[in-house]
MILO-649614 format. One record per residue (C-alpha): x, y, z. Coordinates in nm, 3 decimals. Layout:
residues N
SITE     east    north       up
SITE        X        Y        Z
...
***
This chain:
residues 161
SITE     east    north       up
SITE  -13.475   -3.143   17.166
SITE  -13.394   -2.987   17.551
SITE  -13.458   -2.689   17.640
SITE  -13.307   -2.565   18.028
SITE  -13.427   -2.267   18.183
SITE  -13.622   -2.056   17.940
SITE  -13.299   -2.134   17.691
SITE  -13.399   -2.262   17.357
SITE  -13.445   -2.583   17.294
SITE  -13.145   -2.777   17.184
SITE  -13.014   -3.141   17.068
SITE  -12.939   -3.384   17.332
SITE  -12.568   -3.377   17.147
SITE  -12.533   -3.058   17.142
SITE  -12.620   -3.013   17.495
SITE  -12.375   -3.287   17.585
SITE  -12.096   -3.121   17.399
SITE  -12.143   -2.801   17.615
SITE  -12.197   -2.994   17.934
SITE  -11.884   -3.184   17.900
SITE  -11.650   -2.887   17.775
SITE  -11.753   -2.732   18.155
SITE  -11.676   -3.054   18.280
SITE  -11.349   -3.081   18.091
SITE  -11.244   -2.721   18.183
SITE  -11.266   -2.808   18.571
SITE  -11.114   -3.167   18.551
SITE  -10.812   -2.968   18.378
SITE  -10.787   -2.752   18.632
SITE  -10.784   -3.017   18.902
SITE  -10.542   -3.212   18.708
SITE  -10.289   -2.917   18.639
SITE  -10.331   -2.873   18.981
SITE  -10.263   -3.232   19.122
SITE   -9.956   -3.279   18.850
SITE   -9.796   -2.955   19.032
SITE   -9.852   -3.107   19.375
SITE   -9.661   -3.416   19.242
SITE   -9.432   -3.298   19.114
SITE   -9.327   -3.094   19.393
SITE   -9.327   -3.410   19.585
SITE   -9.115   -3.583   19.290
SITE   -8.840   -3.338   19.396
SITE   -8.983   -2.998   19.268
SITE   -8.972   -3.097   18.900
SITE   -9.086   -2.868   18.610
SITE   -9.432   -2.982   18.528
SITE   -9.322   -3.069   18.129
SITE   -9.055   -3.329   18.316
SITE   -9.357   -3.513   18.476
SITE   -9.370   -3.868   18.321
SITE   -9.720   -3.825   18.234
SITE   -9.711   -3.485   18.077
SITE   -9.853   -3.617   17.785
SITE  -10.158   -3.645   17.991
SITE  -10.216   -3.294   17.990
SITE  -10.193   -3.222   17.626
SITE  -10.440   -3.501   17.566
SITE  -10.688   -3.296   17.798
SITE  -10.628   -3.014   17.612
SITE  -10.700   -3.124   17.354
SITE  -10.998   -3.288   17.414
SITE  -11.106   -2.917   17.550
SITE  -11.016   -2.744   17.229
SITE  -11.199   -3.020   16.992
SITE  -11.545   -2.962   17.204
SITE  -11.489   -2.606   17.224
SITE  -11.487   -2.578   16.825
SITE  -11.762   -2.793   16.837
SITE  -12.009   -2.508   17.058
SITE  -11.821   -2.241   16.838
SITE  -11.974   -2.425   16.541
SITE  -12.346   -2.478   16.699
SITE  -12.479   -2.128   16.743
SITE  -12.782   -2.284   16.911
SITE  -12.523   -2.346   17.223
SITE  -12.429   -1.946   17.223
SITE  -12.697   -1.850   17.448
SITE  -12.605   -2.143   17.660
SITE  -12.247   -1.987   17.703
SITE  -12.376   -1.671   17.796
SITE  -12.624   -1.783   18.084
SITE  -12.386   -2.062   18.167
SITE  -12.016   -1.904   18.155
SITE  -11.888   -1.617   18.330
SITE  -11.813   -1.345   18.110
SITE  -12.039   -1.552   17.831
SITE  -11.911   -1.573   17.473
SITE  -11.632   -1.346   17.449
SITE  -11.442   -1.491   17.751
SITE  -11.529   -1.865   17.615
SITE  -11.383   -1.742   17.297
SITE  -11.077   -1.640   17.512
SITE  -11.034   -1.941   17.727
SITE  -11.089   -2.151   17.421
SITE  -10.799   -1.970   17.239
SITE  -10.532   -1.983   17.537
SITE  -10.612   -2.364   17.589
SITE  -10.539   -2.352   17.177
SITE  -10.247   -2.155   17.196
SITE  -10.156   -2.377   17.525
SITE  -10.185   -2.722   17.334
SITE   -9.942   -2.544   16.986
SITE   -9.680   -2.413   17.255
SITE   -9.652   -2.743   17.424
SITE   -9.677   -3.013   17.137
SITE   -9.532   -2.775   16.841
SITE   -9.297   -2.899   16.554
SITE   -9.010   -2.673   16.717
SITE   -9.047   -2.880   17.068
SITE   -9.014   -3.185   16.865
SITE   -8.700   -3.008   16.662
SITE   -8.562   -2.911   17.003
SITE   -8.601   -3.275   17.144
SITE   -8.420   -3.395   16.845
SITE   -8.165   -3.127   16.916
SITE   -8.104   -3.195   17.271
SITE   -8.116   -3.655   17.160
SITE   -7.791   -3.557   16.910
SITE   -7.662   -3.335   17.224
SITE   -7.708   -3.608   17.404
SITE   -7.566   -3.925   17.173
SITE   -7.270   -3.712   17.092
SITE   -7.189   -3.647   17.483
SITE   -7.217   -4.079   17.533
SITE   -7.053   -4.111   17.148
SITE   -7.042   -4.522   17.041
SITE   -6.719   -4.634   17.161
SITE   -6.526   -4.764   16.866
SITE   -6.223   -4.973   16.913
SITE   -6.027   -4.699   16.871
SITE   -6.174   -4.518   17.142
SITE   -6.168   -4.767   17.407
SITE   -6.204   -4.659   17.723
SITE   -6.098   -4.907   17.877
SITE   -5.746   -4.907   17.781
SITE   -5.446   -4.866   18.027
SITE   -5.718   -5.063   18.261
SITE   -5.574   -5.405   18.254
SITE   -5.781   -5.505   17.976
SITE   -5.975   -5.390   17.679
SITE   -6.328   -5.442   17.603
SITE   -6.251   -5.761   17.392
SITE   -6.139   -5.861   17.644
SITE   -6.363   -5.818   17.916
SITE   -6.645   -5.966   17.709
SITE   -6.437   -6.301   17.594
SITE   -6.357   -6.308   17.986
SITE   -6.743   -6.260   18.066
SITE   -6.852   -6.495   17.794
SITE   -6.610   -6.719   17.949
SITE   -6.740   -6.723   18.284
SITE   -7.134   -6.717   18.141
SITE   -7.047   -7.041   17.986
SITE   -6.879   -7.250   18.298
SITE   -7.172   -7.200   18.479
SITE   -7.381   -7.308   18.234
SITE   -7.170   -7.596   18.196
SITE   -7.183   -7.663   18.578
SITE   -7.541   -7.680   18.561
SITE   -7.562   -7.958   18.368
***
């Protein structure tokens, strides 16, 4: 058992738990705030365009799964209040809008709405069927172009041998 600063005495776990969720709460902070920075850099992109997005949402949760953890070790509570500005009801609150953060940004509607915008997007580049060959009036069709590429693949094999 530890105990810090006239606090009661608590698991080396437990105390690691609350240790690393003030940790994780500043290195999310730092990272929202270098991912911004890059992606101003990258052209002044919306943040949820940055490749590594996903990144984020892993953080988050991360934050949210050792946040439940001190909700469910009452031990920690007087910890959080000597510890955290604005002690357990702002923990409670920061806890919830990284929560509600993580549901807005990896939700079963965001995944409907990718899907959405993937048939947007397949319909707008539609598979080309011969009867839609774009191509025609261009000197030749697509048969054509690929027995004429297939064609030239194959002499230069043939040269080099």
């Amino acid at each position: 058992m530890e105990q810090q600063n006239n606090l009661p005495p608590v698991s080396k776990e437990a105390l690691w738990y609350f240790n690393n969720y003030i940790l994780l709460k500043d290195y999310y902070n730092r990272t929202i705030s270098r991912i911004a920075a890059r992606c101003i850099r990258k052209g002044n992109i919306a943040i949820e365009e940055y490749p590594f997005y996903g990144y984020i949402l892993d953080v988050l949760e991360e934050i949210c799964e050792v946040g439940d953890y001190i909700l469910e070790h009452k031990e920690l509570y007087p910890y959080v209040e000597s510890r955290m500005k604005g002690g357990l009801e702002a923990f409670k609150r920061n806890l919830q809008e990284y929560r509600k953060e993580l549901e807005n940004n990896s939700s079963p509607e965001m995944v409907k709405e990718d899907a959405s915008e993937l048939e947007k997007m397949k319909d707008a580049l539609k598979v080309v069927t011969k009867n839609e060959d774009p191509t025609v009036g261009a000197g030749m069709n697509m048969d054509q172009l690929m027995d004429k590429l297939m064609k030239q693949q194959n002499n230069k094999k043939s040269k080099k041998q």
